[in-house]
C-alpha positions in Angstrom: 0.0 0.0 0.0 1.8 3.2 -0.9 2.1 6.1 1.5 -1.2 8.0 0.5 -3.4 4.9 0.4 -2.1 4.3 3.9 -3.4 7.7 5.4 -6.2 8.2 3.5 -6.8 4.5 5.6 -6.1 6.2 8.8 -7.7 9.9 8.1 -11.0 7.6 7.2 -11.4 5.8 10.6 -10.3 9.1 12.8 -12.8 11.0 10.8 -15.8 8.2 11.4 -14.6 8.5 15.0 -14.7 12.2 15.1 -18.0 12.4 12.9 -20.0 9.7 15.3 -19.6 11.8 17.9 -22.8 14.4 19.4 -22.6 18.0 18.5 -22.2 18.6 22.0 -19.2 16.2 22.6 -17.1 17.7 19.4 -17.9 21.7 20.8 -16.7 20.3 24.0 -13.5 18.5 22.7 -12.5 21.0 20.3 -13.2 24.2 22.3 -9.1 23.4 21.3 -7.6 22.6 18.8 -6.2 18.7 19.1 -2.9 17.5 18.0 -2.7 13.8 19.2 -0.4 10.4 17.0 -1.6 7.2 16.3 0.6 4.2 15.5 -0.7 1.9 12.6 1.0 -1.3 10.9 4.0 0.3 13.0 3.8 3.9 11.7 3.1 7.1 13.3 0.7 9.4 12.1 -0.2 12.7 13.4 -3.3 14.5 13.5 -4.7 17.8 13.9 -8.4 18.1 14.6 -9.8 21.6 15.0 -13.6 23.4 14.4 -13.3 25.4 11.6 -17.0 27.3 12.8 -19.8 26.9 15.3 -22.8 28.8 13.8 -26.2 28.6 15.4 -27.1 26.4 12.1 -24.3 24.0 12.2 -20.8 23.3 13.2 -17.7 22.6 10.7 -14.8 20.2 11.8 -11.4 19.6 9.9 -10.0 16.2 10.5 -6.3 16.5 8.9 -3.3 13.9 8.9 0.4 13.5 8.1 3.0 11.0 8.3 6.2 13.4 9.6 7.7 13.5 6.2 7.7 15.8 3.0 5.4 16.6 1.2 2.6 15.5 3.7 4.1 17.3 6.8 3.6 20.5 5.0 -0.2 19.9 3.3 -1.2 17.3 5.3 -4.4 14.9 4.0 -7.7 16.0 5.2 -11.2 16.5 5.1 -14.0 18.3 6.9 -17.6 17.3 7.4 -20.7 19.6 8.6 -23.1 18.8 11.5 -26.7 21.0 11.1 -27.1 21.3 15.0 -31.3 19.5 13.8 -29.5 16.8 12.3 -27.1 14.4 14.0 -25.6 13.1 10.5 -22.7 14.6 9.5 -22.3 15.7 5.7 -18.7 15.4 4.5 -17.2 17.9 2.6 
C-alpha cells in the first residue's frame, strides 16, 4: 500500500470517529484545537483536529493527517464534514 493509500486508511477511521460523535461532545472537545499520534501497521501518524466554525445552524470540523515527512508534513491529507445542530448526521465535505 503506498504512503497516501495508507493515510487516507487512517484519516478515514479518525474521521468516522470524530464524525459519530454528538454536536455537543465535538464543541466540547475542540473548544481546542487537538494535535494527538496514532501508531498503525508500526507507523506514526499525526493528526490535527480543530472546528473550523460553530454557527447557530451547524458546526464545521477539519480532520487533517500527516506521516512526519515531506510533502505531507507541509499539506497534510484531510477533510472536513458539517453537523446542522437539527441533524445528528454529518455531511462530508
Amino acid at each position: 500500500m503506498d504512503r497516501r493509500a495508507e493515510m487516507q486508511m487512517v484519516l478515514d477511521k479518525e474521521l468516522n470517529r470524530w464524525s459519530e460523535m454528538s454536536t455537543a461532545q465535538l464543541i466540547t472537545a475542540l473548544a481546542e484545537m487537538q494535535n494527538y499520534e496514532i501508531e498503525c501497521n508500526g507507523k506514526r501518524f499525526q493528526f490535527e483536529v480543530q472546528m473550523l466554525e460553530n454557527k447557530d445552524e451547524y458546526i464545521h470540523v477539519d480532520v487533517a493527517v500527516d506521516d512526519g515527512r515531506l510533502p505531507f508534513s507541509i499539506s497534510p491529507l484531510g477533510q472536513s464534514f458539517v453537523r446542522k445542530r437539527n441533524n445528528p448526521e454529518p455531511y462530508l465535505i
